[in-house]
C-alpha positions as YAML, in Angstrom:
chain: A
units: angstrom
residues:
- id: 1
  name: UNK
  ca: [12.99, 159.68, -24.26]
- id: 2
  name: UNK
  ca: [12.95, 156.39, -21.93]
- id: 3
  name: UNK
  ca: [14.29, 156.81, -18.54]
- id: 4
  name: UNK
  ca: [14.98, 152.90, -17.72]
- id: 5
  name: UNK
  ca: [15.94, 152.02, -14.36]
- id: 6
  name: UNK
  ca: [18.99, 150.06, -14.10]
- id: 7
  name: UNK
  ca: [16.85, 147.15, -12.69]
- id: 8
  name: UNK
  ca: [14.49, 147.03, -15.56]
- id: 9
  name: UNK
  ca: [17.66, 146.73, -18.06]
- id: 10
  name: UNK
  ca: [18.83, 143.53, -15.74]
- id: 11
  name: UNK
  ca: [15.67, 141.49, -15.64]
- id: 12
  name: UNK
  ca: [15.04, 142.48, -19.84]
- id: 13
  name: UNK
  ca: [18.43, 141.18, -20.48]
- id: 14
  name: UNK
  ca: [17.82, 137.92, -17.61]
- id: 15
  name: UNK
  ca: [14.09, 137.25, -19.65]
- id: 16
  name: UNK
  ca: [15.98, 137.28, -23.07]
- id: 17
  name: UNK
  ca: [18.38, 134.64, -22.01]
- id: 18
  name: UNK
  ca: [15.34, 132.50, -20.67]
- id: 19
  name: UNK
  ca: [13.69, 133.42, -24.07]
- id: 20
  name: UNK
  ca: [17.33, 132.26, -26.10]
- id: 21
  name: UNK
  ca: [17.37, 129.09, -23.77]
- id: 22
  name: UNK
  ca: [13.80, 128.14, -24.88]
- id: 23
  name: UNK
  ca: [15.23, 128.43, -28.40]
- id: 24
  name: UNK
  ca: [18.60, 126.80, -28.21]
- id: 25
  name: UNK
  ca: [17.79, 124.17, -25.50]
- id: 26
  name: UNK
  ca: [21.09, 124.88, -23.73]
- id: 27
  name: UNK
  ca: [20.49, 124.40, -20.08]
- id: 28
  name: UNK
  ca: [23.34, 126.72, -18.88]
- id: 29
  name: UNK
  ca: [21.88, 130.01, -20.38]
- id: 30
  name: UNK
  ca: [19.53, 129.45, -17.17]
- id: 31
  name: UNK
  ca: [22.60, 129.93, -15.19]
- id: 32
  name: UNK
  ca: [22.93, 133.26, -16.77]
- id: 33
  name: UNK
  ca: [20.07, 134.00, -16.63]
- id: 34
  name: UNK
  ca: [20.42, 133.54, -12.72]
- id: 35
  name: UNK
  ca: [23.56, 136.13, -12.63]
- id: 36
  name: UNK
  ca: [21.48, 138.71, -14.45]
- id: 37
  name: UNK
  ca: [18.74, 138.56, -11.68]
- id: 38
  name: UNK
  ca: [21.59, 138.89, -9.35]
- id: 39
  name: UNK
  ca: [22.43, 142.05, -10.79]
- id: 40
  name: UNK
  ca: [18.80, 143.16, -11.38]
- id: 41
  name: UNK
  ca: [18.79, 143.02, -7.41]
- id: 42
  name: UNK
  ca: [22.02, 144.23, -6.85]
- id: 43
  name: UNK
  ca: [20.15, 147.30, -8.51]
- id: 44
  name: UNK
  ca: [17.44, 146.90, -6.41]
- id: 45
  name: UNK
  ca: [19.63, 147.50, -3.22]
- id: 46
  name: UNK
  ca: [21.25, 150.57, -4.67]
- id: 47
  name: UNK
  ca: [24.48, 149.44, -5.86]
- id: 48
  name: UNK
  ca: [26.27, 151.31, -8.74]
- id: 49
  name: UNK
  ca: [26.86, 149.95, -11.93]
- id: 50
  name: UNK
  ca: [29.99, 148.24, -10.79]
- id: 51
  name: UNK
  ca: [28.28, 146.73, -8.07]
- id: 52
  name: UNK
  ca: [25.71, 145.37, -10.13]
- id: 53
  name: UNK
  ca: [28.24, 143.85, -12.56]
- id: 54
  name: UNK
  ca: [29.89, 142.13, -10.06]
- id: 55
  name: UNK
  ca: [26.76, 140.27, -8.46]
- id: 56
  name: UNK
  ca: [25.87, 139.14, -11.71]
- id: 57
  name: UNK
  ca: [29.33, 138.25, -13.07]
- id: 58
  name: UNK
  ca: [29.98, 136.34, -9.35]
- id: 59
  name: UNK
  ca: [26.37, 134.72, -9.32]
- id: 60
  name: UNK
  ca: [26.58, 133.87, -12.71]
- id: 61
  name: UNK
  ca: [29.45, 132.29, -13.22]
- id: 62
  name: UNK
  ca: [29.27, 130.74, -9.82]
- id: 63
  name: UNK
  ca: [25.93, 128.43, -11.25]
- id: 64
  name: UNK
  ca: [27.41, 127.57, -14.54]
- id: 65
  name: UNK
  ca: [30.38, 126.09, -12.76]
- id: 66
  name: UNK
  ca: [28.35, 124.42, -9.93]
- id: 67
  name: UNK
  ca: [26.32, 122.72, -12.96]
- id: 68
  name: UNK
  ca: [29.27, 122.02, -15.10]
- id: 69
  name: UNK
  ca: [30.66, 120.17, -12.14]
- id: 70
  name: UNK
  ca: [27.91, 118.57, -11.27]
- id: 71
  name: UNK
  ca: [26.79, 117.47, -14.89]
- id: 72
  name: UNK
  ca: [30.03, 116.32, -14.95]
- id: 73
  name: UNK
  ca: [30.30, 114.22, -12.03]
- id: 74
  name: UNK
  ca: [26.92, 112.41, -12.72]
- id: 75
  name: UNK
  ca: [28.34, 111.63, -16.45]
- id: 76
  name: UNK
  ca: [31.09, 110.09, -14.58]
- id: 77
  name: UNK
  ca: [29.18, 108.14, -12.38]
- id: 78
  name: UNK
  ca: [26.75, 106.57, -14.91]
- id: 79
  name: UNK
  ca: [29.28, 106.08, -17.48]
- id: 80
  name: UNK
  ca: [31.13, 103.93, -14.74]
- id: 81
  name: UNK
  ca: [28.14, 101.79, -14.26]
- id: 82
  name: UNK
  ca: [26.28, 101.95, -17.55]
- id: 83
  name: UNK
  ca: [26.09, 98.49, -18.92]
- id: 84
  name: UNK
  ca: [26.75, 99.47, -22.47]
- id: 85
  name: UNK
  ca: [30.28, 101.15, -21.30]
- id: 86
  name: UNK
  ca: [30.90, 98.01, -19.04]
- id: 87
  name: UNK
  ca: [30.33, 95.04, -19.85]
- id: 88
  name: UNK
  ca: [30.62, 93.54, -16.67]
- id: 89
  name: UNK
  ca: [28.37, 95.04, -15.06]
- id: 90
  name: UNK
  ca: [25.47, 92.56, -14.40]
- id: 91
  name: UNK
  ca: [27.79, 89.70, -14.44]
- id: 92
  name: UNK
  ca: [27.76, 86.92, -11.82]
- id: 93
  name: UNK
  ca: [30.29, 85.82, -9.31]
- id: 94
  name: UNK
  ca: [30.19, 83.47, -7.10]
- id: 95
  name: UNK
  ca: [31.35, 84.47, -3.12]
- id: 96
  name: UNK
  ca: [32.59, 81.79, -1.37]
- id: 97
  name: UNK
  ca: [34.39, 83.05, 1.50]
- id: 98
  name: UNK
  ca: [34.77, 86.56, 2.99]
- id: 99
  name: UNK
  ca: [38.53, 87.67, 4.20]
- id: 100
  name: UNK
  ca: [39.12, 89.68, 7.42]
- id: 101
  name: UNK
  ca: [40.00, 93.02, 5.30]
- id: 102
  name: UNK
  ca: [36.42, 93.11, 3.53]
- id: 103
  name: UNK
  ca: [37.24, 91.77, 0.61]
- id: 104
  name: UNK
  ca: [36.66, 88.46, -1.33]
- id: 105
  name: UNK
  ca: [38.20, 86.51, -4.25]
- id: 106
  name: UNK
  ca: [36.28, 85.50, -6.23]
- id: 107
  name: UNK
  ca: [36.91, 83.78, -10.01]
- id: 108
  name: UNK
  ca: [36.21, 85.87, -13.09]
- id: 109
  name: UNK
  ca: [36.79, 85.45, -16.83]
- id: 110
  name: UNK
  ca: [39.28, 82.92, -16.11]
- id: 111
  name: UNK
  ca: [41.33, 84.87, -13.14]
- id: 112
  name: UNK
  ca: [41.29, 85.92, -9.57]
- id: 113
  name: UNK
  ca: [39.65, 88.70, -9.31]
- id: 114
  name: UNK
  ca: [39.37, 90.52, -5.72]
- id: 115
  name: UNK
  ca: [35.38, 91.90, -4.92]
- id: 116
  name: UNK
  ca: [34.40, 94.39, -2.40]
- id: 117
  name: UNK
  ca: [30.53, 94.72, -1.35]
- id: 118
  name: UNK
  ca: [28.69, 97.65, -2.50]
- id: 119
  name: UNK
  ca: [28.02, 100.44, -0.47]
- id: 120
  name: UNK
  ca: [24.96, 99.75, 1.97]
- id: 121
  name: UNK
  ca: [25.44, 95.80, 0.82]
- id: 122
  name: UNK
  ca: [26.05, 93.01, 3.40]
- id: 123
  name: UNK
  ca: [29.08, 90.33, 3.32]
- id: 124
  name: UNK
  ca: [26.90, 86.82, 2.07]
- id: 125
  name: UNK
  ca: [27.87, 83.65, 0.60]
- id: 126
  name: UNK
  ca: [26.80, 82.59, -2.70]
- id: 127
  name: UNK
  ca: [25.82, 84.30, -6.09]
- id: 128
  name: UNK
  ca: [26.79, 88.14, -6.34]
- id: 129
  name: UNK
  ca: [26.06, 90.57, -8.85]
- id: 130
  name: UNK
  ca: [29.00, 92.91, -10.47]
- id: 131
  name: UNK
  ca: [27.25, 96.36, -9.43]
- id: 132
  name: UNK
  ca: [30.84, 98.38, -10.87]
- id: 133
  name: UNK
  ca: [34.14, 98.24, -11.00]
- id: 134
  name: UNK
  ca: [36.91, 100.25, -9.06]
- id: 135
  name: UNK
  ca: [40.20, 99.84, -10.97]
- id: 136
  name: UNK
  ca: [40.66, 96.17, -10.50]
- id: 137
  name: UNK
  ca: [38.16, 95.68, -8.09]
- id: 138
  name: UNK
  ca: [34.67, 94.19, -8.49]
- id: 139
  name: UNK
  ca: [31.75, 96.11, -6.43]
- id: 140
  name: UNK
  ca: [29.44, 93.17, -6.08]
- id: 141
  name: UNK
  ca: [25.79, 92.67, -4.77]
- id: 142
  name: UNK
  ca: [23.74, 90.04, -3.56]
- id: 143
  name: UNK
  ca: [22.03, 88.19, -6.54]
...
């Protein structure tokens, strides 16, 4: 009745999981979507069915792990420094001296507490901001 090329039957299936992602909202159907185009060109080249599977199961799953691990990571990193997690965050210490190692202690809630300078920050005197924390360690930044 229909003679479909395998190509066509790759980017139909790669449009209806852009069509189920517009419904569901679910950001790695995209990905999927991704690995069928994969194997909508793997059919382009020529390669057998087999071939074809392959791209798209490599390709495919290949993006939904890259994003899973990089949705992941960036979770991490502003759950770290989200002032509703931590509540120091925003704080203020006060510097006043620098040791030879890059590090200061400074007084906190009633202890010693050791600070490091944020990344990109310079070693001052004075009023510092708690920017995050790193175990035990307060990443502080000039006020």
């Amino acid at each position: 009745m229909f003679d479909l090329a395998d190509s066509t039957i790759w980017w139909v299936l790669a449009g209806l999981a852009v069509a189920c992602e517009l419904f569901v909202g679910m950001f790695y159907l995209l990905m999927l979507a991704v690995g069928l185009a994969a194997g909508a060109l793997a059919a382009h080249l020529g390669l057998d069915f087999v071939g074809q599977l392959l791209a798209a199961a490599v390709i495919g799953s290949g993006t939904v792990t890259l994003c899973y691990l990089v949705r992941r990571k960036l979770a991490l990193t502003r759950q770290q420094a989200n002032r509703n997690v931590n509540l120091d965050i925003g704080e203020r210490v006060q510097v006043e001296s620098w040791n030879t190692d890059g590090t200061a202690s400074v007084r906190y809630r009633g202890a010693q507490w050791t600070a490091v300078p944020a990344p990109g920050t310079l070693q001052a005197l004075g009023t510092h901001r708690v920017k995050d924390l790193d175990g035990n360690t307060l990443v502080i930044e000039k006020a």
